[in-house]
Residue frames as a rotation matrix with the C-alpha (Angstrom) as fourth column:
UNK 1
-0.823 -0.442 -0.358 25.99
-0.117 -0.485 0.867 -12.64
-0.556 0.755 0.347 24.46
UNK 2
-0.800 0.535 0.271 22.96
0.565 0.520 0.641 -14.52
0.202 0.666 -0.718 22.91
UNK 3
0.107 0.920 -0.377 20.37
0.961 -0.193 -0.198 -12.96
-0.255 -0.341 -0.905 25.46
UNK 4
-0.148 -0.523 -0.839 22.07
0.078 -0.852 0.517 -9.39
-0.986 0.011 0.167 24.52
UNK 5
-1.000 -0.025 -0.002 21.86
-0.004 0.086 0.996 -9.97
-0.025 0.996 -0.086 20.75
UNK 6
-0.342 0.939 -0.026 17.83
0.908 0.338 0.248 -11.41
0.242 0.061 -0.968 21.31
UNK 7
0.090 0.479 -0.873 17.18
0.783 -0.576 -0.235 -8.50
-0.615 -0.662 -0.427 23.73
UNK 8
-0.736 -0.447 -0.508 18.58
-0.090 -0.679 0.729 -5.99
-0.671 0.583 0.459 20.64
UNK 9
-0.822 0.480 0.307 16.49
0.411 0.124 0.903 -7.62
0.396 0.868 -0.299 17.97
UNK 10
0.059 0.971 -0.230 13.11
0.995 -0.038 0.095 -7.02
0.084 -0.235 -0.968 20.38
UNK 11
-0.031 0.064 -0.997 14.16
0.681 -0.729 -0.068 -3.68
-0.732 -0.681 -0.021 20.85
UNK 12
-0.893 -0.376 -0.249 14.75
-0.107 -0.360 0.927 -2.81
-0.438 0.854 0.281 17.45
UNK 13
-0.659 0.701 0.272 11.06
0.706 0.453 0.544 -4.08
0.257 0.551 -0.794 16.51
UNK 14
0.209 0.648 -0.733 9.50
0.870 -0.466 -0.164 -2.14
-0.447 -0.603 -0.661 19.63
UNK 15
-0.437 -0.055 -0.898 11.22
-0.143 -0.981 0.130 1.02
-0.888 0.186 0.421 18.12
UNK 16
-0.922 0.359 0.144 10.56
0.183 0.079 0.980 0.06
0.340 0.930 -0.139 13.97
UNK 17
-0.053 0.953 -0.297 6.48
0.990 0.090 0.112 -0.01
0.133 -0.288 -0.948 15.65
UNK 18
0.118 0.557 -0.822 6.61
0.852 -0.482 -0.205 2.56
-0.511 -0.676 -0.532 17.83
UNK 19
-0.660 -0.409 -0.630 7.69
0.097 -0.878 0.468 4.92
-0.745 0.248 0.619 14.85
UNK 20
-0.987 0.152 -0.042 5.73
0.045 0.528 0.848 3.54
0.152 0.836 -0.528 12.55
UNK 21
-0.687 0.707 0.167 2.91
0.649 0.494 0.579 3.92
0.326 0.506 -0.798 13.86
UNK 22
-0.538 0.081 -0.839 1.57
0.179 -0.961 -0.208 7.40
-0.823 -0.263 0.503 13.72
UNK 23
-0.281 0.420 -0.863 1.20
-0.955 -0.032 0.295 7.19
0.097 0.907 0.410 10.12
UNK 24
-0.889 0.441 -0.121 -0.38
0.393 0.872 0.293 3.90
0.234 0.213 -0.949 10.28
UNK 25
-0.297 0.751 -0.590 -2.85
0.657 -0.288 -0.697 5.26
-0.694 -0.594 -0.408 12.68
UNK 26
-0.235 0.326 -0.916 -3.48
-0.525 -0.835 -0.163 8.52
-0.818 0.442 0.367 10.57
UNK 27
-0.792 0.136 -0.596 -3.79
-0.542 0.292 0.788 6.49
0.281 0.947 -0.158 6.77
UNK 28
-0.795 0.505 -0.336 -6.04
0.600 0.735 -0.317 3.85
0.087 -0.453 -0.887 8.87
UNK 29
-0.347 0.829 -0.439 -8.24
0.680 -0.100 -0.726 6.65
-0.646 -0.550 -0.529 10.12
UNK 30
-0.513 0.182 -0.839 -8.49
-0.685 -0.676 0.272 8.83
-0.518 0.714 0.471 7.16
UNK 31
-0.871 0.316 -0.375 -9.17
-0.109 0.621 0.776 5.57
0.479 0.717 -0.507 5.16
UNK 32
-0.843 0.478 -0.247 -12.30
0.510 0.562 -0.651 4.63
-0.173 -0.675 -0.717 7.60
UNK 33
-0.233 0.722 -0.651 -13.45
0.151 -0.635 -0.758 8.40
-0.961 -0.275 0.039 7.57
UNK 34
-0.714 0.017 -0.700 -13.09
-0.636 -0.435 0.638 8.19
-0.294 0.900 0.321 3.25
UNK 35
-0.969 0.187 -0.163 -15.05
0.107 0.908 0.404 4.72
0.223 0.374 -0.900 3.42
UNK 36
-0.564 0.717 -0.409 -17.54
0.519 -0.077 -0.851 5.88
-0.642 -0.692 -0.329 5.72
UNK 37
-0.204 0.446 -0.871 -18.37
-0.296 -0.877 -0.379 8.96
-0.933 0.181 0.311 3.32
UNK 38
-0.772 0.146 -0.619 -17.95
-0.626 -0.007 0.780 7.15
0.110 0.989 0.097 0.32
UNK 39
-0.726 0.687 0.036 -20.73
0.642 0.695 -0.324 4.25
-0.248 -0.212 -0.945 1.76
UNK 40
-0.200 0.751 -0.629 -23.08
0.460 -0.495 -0.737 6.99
-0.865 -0.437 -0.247 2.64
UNK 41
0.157 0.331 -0.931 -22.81
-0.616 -0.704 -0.354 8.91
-0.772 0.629 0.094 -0.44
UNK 42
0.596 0.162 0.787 -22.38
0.357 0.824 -0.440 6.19
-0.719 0.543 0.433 -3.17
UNK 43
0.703 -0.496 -0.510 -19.10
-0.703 -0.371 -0.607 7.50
0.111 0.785 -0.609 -4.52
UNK 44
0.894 -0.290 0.341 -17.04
0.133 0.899 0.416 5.19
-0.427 -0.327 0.843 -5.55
UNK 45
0.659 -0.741 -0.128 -14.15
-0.599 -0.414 -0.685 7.30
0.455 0.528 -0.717 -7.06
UNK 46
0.808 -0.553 -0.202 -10.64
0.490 0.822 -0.292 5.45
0.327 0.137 0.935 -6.62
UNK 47
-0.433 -0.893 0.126 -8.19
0.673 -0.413 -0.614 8.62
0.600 -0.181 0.779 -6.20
UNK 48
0.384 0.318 0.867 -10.74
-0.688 -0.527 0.499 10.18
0.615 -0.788 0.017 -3.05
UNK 49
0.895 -0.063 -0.442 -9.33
0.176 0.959 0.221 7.30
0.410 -0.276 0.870 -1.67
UNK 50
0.600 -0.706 0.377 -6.09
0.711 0.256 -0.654 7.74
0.365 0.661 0.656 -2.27
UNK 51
0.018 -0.557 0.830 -5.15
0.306 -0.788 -0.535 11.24
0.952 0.264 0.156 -1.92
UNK 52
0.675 0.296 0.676 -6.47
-0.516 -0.466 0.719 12.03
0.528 -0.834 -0.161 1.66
UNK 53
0.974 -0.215 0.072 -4.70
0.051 0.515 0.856 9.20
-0.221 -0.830 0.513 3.03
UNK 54
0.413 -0.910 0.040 -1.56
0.829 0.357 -0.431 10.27
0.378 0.212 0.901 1.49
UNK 55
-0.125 -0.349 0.929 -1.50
-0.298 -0.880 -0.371 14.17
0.946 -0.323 0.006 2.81
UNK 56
0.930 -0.016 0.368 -2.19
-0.354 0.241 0.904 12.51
-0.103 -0.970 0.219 6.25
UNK 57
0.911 -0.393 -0.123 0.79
0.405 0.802 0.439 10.70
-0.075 -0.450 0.890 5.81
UNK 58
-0.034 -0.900 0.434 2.93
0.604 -0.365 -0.709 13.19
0.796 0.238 0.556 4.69
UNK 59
0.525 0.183 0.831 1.39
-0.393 -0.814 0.428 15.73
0.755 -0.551 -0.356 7.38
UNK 60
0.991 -0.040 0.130 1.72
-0.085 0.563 0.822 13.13
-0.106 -0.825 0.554 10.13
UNK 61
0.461 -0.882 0.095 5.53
0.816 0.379 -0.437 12.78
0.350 0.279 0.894 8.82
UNK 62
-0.172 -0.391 0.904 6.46
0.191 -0.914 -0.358 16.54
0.966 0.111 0.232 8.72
UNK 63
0.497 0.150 0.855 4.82
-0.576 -0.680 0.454 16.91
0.649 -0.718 -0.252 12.17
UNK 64
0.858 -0.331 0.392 6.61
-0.209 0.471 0.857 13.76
-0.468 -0.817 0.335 14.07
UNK 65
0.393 -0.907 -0.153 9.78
0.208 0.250 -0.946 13.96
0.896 0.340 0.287 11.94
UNK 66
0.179 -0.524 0.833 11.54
-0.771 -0.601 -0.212 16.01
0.611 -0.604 -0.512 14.89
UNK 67
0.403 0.343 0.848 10.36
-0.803 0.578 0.148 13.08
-0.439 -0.740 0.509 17.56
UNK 68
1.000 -0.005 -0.011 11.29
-0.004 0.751 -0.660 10.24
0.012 0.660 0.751 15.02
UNK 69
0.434 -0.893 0.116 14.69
0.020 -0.119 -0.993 11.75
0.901 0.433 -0.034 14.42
UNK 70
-0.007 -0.711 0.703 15.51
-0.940 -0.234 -0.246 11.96
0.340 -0.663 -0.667 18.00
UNK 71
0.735 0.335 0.589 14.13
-0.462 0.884 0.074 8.41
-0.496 -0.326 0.805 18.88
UNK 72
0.886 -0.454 -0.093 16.60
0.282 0.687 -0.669 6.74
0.368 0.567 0.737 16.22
UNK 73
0.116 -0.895 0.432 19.82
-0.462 -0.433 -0.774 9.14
0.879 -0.110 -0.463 16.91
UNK 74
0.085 -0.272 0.959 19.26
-0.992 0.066 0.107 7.71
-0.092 -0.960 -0.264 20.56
UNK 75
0.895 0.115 0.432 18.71
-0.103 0.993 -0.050 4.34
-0.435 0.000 0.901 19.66
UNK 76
0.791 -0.598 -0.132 21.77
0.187 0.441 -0.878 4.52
0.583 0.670 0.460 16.86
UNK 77
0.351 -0.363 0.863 23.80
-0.766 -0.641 0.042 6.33
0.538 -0.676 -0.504 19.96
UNK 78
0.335 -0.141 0.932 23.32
-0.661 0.670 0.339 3.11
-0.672 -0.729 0.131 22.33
UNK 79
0.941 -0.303 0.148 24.18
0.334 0.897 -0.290 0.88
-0.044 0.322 0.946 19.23
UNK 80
0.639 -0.715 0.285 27.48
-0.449 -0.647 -0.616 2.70
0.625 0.266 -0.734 18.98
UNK 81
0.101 -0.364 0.926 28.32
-0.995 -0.051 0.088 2.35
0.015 -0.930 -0.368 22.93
UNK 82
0.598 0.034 0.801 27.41
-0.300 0.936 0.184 -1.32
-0.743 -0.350 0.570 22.68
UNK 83
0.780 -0.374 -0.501 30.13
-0.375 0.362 -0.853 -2.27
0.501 0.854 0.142 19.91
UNK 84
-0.521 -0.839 0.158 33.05
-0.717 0.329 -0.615 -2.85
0.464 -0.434 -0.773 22.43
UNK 85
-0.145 0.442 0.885 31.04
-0.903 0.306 -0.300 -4.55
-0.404 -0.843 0.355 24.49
UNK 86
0.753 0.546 -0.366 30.44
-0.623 0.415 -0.663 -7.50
-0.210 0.728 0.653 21.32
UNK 87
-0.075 -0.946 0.315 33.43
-0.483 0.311 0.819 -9.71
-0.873 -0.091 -0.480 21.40
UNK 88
0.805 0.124 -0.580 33.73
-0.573 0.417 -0.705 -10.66
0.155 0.900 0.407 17.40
């Protein structure tokens, strides 16, 4: 029951990550490519910063929502099945 309960929590992290990080990856590399440009050109503006790395994240959302939404529905699918299985 214990190793079943452990083996849930790790699986629940591995998914929380593996959604998660698209838009990490995309804010990360926008931020790098805004730092990079703002070095070189000596702008130091505060909302060039900002803004790119939020339309990546919203893009990066809108385009792996579909993928996201099936990953959970399967994951919330197997937590379903496993409720009998859970002696309370």
């Amino acid at each position: 029951m214990e190793a079943k309960l452990m083996a849930l929590a790790i699986e629940t992290y591995k998914i929380t990550l593996i959604i998660s990080m698209p838009m990490l990856l995309a804010g990360l590399i926008v931020g790098l490519m805004v730092s990079i440009f703002q070095a070189t050109t000596q702008i130091n503006e505060m909302t060039l910063t900002f803004v790119p790395k939020i339309l990546a994240v919203v893009i990066v959302i809108i385009l792996t929502m579909p993928w996201m939404i099936n990953m959970l529905s399967e994951f919330t699918i197997r937590l379903i099945n496993m409720i009998p299985e859970f002696p309370f």
